[in-house]
C-alpha atoms as one frame of an Amber mdcrd trajectory, in Angstrom:
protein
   1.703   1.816 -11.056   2.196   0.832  -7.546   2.162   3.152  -4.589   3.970
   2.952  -1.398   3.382   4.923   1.412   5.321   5.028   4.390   6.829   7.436
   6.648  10.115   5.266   7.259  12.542   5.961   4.329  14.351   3.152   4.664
  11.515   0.921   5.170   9.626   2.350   1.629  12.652   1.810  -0.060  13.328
  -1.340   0.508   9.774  -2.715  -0.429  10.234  -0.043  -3.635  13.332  -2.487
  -4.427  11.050  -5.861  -4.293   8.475  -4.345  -6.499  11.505  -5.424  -9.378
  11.212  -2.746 -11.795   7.515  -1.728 -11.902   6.727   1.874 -11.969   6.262
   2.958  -8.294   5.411   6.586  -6.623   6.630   6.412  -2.790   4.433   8.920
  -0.114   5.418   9.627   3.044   1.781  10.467   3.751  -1.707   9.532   3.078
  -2.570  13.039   2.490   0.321  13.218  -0.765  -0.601   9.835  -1.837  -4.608
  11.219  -2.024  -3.800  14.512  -3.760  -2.070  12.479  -6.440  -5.315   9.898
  -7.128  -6.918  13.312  -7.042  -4.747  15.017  -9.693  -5.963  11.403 -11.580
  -3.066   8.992 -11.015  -4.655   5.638 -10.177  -2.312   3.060  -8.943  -2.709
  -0.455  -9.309  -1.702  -1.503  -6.151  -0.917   0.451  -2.986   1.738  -0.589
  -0.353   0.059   0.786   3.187   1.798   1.224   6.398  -0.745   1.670   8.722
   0.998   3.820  11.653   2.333   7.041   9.507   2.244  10.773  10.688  -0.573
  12.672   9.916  -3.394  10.804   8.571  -2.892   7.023   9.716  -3.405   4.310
   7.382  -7.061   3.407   8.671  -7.717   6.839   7.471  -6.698   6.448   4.047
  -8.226   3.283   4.035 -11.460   4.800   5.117 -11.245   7.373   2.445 -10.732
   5.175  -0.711 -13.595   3.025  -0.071 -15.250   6.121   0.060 -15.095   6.551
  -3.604 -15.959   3.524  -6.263 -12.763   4.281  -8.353 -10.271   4.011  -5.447
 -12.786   1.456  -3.672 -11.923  -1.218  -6.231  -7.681  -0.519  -5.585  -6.060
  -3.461  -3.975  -4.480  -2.705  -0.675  -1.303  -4.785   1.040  -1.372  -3.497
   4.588   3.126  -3.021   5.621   2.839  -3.081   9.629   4.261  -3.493  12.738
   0.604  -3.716  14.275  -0.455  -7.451  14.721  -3.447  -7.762  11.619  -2.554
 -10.805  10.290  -5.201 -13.120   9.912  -8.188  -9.982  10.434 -10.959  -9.640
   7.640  -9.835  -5.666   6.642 -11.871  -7.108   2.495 -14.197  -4.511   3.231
 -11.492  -1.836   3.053 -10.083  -3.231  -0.316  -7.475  -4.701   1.910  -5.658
  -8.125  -0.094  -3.437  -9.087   2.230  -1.640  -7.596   5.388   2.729  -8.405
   5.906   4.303  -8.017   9.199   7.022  -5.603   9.102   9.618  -7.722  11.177
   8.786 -11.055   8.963   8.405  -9.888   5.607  10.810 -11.132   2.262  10.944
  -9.147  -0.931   9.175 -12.297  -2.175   6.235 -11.457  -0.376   5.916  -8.226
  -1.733   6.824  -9.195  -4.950   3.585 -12.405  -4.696   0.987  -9.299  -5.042
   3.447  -7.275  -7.419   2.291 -10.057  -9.308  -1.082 -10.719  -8.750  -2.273
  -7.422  -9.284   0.393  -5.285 -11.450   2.241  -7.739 -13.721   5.304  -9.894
 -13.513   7.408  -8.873 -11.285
């Protein structure tokens, strides 16, 4: 199970269409994406934008590591903000992809390193 959460529509559907068949929820918050690991859906991955309405990204990020079950959930920061190349490990972060140079194959690389074959 992969999440994705990110306020642009278009943007979340497009990486829902490089995650190549694996079971995805999309959230156009961090608060809907929390009540669902709440109501005891644990993704295996989650797909992050950072700058979202409402609760940014930081803010979930600060809230799973709260917790040891969501603490050990691999996070891909999706952003237009420039964090490539920062140390986010302590936040469970795996990897961070620029909005204006990701590929599908880039999503798909962690699809596959921490869901299945994708």
């Amino acid at each position: 199970m992969i999440f994705i959460i990110d306020d642009d529509e278009i943007m979340a559907e497009c990486v829902a269409r490089a995650c190549d068949g694996e079971e995805v929820m999309v959230f156009a918050n961090a608060i809907e994406a929390m009540a669902k690991i709440t109501d005891g859906v644990m993704p295996d991955l989650v797909l992050l934008d950072v700058l979202l309405d409402g609760p940014d990204g930081f803010t979930m990020l600060n809230e799973m590591v709260s917790y040891d079950d969501t603490a050990r959930i691999p996070v891909v920061l999706i952003t237009s903000l420039d964090l490539v190349g920062r140390d986010l490990s302590t936040y469970g972060v795996v990897g961070v992809l620029a909005k204006d140079k990701m590929r599908p194959g880039d999503v798909r690389k962690y699809v596959r390193r921490y869901v299945g074959v994708a």
